[in-house]
KOLVEX-290570 format. One record per residue (C-alpha): x, y, z; residue in three letters. Coordinates in steps of 0.02 Angstrom, whole numbers, plus 50000, padded with zeros to 5 digits. Example, Ala and Ser with C-alpha at 12.3 -4.5 7.8 and 13.67 -1.06 7.14 Angstrom:
! residues 2
+-------+-------+-------+---------+
!     x !     y !     z ! drenlum !
+-------+-------+-------+---------+
! 50615 ! 49775 ! 50390 !     ALA !
! 50684 ! 49947 ! 50357 !     SER !
+-------+-------+-------+---------+
! end
This chain:
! residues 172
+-------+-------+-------+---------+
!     x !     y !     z ! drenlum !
+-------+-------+-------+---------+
! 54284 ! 52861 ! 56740 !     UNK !
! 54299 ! 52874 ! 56538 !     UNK !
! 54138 ! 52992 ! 56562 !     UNK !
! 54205 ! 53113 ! 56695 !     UNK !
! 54352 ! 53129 ! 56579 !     UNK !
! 54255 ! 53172 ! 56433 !     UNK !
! 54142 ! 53293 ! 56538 !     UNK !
! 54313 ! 53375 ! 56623 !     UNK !
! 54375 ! 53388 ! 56451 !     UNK !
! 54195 ! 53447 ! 56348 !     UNK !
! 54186 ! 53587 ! 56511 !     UNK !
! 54383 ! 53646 ! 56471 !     UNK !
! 54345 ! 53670 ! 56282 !     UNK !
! 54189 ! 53768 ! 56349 !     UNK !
! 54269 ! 53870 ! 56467 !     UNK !
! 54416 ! 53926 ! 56347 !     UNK !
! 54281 ! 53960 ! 56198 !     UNK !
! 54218 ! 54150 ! 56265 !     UNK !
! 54065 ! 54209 ! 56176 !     UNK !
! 54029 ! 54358 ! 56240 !     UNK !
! 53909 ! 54533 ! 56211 !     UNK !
! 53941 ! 54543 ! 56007 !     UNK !
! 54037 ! 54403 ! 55996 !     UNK !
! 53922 ! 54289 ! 55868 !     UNK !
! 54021 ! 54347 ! 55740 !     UNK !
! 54192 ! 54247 ! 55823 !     UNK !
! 54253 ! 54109 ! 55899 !     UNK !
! 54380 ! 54120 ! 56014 !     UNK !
! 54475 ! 53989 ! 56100 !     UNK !
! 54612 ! 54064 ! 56266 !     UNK !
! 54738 ! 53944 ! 56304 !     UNK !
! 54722 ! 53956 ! 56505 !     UNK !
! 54538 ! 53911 ! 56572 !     UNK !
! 54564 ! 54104 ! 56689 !     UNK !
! 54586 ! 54206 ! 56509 !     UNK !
! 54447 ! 54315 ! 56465 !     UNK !
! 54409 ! 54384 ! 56279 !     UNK !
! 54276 ! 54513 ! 56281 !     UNK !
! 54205 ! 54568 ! 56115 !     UNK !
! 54135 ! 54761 ! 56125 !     UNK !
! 54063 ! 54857 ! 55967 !     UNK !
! 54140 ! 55044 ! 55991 !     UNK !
! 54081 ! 55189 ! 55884 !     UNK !
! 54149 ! 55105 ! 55692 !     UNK !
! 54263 ! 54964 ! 55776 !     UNK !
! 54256 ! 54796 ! 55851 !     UNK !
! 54365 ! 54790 ! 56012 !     UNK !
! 54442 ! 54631 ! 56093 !     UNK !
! 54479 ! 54672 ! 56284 !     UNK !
! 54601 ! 54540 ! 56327 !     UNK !
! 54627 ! 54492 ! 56533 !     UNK !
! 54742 ! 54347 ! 56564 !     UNK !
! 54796 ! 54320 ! 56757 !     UNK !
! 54946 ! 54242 ! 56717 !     UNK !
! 54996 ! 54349 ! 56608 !     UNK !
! 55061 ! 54216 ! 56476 !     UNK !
! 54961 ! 54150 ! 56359 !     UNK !
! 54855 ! 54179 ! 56170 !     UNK !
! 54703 ! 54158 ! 56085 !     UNK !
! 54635 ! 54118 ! 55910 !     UNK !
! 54507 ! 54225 ! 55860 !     UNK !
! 54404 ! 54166 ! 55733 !     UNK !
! 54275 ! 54249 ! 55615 !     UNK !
! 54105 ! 54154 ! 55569 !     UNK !
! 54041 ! 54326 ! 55470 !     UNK !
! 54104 ! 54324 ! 55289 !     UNK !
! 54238 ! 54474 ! 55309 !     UNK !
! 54321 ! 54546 ! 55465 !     UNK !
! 54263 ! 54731 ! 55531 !     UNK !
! 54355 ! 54893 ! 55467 !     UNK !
! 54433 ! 54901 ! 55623 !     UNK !
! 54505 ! 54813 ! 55735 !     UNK !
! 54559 ! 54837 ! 55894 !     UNK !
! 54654 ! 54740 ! 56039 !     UNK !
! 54659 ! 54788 ! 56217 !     UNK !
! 54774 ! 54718 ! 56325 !     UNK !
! 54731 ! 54718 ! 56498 !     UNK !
! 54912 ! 54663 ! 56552 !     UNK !
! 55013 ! 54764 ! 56668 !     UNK !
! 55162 ! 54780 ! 56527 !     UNK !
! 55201 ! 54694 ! 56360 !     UNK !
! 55363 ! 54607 ! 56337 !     UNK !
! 55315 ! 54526 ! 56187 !     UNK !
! 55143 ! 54519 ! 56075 !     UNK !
! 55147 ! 54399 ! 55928 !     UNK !
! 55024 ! 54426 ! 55785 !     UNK !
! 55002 ! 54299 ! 55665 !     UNK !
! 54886 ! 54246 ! 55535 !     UNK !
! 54945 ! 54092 ! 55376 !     UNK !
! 54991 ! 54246 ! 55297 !     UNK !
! 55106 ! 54362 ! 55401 !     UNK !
! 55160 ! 54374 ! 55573 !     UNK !
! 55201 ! 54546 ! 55668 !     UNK !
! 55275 ! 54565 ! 55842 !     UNK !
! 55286 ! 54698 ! 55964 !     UNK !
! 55344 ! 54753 ! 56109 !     UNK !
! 55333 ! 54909 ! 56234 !     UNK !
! 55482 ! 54965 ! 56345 !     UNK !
! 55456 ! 54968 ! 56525 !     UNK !
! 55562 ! 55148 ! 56558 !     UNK !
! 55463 ! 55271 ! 56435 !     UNK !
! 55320 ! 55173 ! 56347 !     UNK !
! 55379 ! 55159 ! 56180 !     UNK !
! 55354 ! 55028 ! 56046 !     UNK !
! 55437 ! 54939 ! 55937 !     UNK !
! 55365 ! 54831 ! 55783 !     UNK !
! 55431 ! 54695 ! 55669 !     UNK !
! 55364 ! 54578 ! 55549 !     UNK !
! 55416 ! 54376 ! 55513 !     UNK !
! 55545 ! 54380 ! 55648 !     UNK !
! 55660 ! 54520 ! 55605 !     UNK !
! 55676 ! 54603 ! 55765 !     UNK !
! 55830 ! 54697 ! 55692 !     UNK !
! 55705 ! 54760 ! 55540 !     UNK !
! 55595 ! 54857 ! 55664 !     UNK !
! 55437 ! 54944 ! 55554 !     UNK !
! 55411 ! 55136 ! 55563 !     UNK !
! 55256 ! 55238 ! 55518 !     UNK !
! 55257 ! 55218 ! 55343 !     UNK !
! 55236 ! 55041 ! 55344 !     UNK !
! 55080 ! 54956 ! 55289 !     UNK !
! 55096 ! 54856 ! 55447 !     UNK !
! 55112 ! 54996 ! 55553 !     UNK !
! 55023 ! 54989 ! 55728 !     UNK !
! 55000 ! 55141 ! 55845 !     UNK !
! 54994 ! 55075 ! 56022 !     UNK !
! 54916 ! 55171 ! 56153 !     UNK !
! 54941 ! 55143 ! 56345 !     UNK !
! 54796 ! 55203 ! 56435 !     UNK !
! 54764 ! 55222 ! 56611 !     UNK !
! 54593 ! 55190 ! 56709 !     UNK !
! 54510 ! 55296 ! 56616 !     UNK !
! 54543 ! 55308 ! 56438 !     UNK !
! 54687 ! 55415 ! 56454 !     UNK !
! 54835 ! 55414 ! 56368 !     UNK !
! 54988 ! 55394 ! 56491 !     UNK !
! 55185 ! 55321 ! 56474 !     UNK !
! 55174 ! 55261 ! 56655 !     UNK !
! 55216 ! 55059 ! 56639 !     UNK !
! 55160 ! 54970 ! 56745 !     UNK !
! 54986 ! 54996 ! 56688 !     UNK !
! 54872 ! 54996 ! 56850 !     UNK !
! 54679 ! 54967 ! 56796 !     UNK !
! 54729 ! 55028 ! 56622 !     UNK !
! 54775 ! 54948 ! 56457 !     UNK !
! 54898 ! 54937 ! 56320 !     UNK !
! 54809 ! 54948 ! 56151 !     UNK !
! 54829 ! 54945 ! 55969 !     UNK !
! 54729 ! 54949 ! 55810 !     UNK !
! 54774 ! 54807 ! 55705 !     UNK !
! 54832 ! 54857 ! 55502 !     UNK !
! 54724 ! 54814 ! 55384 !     UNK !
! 54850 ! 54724 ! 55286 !     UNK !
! 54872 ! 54611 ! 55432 !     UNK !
! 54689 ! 54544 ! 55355 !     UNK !
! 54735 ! 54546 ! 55169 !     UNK !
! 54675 ! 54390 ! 55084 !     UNK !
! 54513 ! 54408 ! 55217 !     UNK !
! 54597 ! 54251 ! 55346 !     UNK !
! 54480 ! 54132 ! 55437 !     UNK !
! 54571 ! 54157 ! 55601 !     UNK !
! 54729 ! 54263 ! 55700 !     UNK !
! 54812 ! 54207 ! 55834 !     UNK !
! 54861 ! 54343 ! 55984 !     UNK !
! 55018 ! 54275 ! 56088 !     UNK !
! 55060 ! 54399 ! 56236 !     UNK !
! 55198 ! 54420 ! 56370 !     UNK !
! 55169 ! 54525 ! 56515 !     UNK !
! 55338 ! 54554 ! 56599 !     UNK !
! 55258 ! 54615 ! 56771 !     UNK !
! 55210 ! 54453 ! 56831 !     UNK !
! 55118 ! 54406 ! 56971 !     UNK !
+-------+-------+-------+---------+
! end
């Protein structure tokens, strides 16, 4: 019995670790068994395409190369985004994007009231993008994506790891 429960429980740290297509530079360990990290090279950027069924959930990502790439970029492939928390042992940003008109809004270490504009080195542009590629304001985002390039202040001080917590509010 001890043995099934070490297999069950050697097969769930499996299943969460995704190593995917260009992934041998990461680890990356999902919370929920169903979420899926894919790790795409695109043009001068390193995109993390992010599916999670339940729509409630995070991953660490971890680097095993020596620095992280120029860019970047997370894709969200949630339906909406009530929440997204950021965080490495250095700073942690959160987001969100309005369900009416597509908008969002960015704050660092908690201070939803301090929201961050353009001109902030933490700045993120988020794009909402529908099946495919194109830009669009419609929430809820069928086949599409939310996505945002991450600041690279966000990796000041080069981290070993960030962890991605997400909150889709259209829920299945």
């Amino acid at each position: 019995m001890s043995e099934l429960i070490a297999i069950f429980g050697l097969s769930m740290v499996l299943l969460c670790t995704m190593v995917h297509e260009d992934a041998s530079a990461f680890k990356i360990t999902t919370k929920r068994s169903d979420d899926r990290v894919d790790v795409k090279t695109k043009d001068d950027k390193i995109v993390f395409v992010i599916r999670s069924p339940f729509g409630i959930s995070n991953a660490i990502i971890e680097r095993t190369a020596e620095q992280w790439p120029e860019k970047v970029v997370i894709q969200l492939r949630l339906n909406g985004l009530e929440n997204l928390k950021l965080s490495t042992d250095q700073i942690k940003l959160e987001a969100s994007v309005s369900s009416q008109n597509g908008d969002a809004r960015i704050w660092k270490e908690g201070k939803e009231n301090s929201l961050l504009d353009s001109n902030s080195l933490h700045w993120m542009e988020f794009k909402i993008l529908d099946n495919d590629g194109e830009p669009t304001k419609t929430i809820p985002v069928k086949d599409g994506c939310i996505e945002m390039q991450l600041p690279k202040m966000f990796f000041a001080g080069n981290p070993k790891s960030f962890k991605l917590e997400w909150i889709d509010f259209y829920r299945n």
